[in-house]
C-alpha positions in Angstrom: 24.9 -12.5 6.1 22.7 -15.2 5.6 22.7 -18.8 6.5 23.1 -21.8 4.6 19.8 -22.7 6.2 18.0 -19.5 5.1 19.5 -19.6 1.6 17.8 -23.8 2.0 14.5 -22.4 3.1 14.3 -19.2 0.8 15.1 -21.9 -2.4 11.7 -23.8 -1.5 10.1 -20.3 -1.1 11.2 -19.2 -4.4 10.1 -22.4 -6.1 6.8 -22.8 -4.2 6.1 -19.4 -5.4 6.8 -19.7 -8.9 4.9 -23.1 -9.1 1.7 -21.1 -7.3 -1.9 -19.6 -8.5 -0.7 -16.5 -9.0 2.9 -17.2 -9.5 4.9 -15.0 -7.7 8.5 -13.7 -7.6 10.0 -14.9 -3.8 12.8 -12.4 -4.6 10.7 -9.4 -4.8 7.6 -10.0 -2.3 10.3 -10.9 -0.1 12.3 -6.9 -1.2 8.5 -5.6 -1.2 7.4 -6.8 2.5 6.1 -4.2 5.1 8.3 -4.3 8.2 5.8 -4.1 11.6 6.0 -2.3 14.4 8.1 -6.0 16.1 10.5 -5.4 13.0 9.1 -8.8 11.1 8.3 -8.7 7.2 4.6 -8.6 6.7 4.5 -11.0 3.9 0.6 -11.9 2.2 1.9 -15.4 1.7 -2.1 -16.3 1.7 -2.7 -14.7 -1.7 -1.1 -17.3 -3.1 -2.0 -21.1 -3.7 0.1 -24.2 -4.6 -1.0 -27.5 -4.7 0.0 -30.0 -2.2 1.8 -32.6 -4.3 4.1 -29.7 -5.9 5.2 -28.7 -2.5 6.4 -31.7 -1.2 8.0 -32.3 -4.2 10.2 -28.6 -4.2 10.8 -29.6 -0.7 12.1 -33.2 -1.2 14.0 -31.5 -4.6 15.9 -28.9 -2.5 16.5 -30.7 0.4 18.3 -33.2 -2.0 20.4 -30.9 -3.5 21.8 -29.5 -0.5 22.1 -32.9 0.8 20.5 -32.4 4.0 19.5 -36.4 4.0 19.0 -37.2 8.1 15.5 -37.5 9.2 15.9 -35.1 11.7 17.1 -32.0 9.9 14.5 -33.1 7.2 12.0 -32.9 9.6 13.2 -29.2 10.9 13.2 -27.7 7.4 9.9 -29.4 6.6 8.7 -27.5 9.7 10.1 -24.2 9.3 9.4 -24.1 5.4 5.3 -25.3 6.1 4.7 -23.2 9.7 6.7 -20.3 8.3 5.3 -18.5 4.8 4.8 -20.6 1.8 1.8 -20.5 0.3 -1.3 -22.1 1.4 -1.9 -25.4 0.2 -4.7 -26.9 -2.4 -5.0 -30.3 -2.6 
């Protein structure tokens, strides 16, 4: 089952992706990831490009929606969403 959390993070994944150079479908990169030999997704999240502003704006859209408004739990999705594998960044 996944966490209200995961389903926050895996929204900004899904929208990052879309907005990206090539646009891409989070649903099925995600289904089409390699599992390694540690059992984590291999997930070629470098291919793909978004531009700064667009990201922080998907963030700041999501986050809003799921009214997650203290600074603190901003700050941990912000963290999670840019350390784990959204695209890289163009600015």
């Amino acid at each position: 089952m996944i966490s209200k959390d995961e389903k926050i993070l895996h929204e900004m994944y899904r929208r990052s992706f879309k907005a990206s150079t090539p646009s891409g479908d989070w649903d099925e990169i995600l289904a089409n990831s390699v599992v390694d030999e540690n059992g984590m997704k291999t997930i070629d999240f470098m291919a793909y490009e978004c531009d700064d502003d667009i990201m922080k704006r998907i963030v700041e859209d999501v986050l809003k929606e799921n009214k997650v408004f203290t600074k603190r739990r901003i700050q941990q999705f912000q963290t999670s969403f840019y350390l784990g594998c959204s695209p890289k960044t163009k600015s």
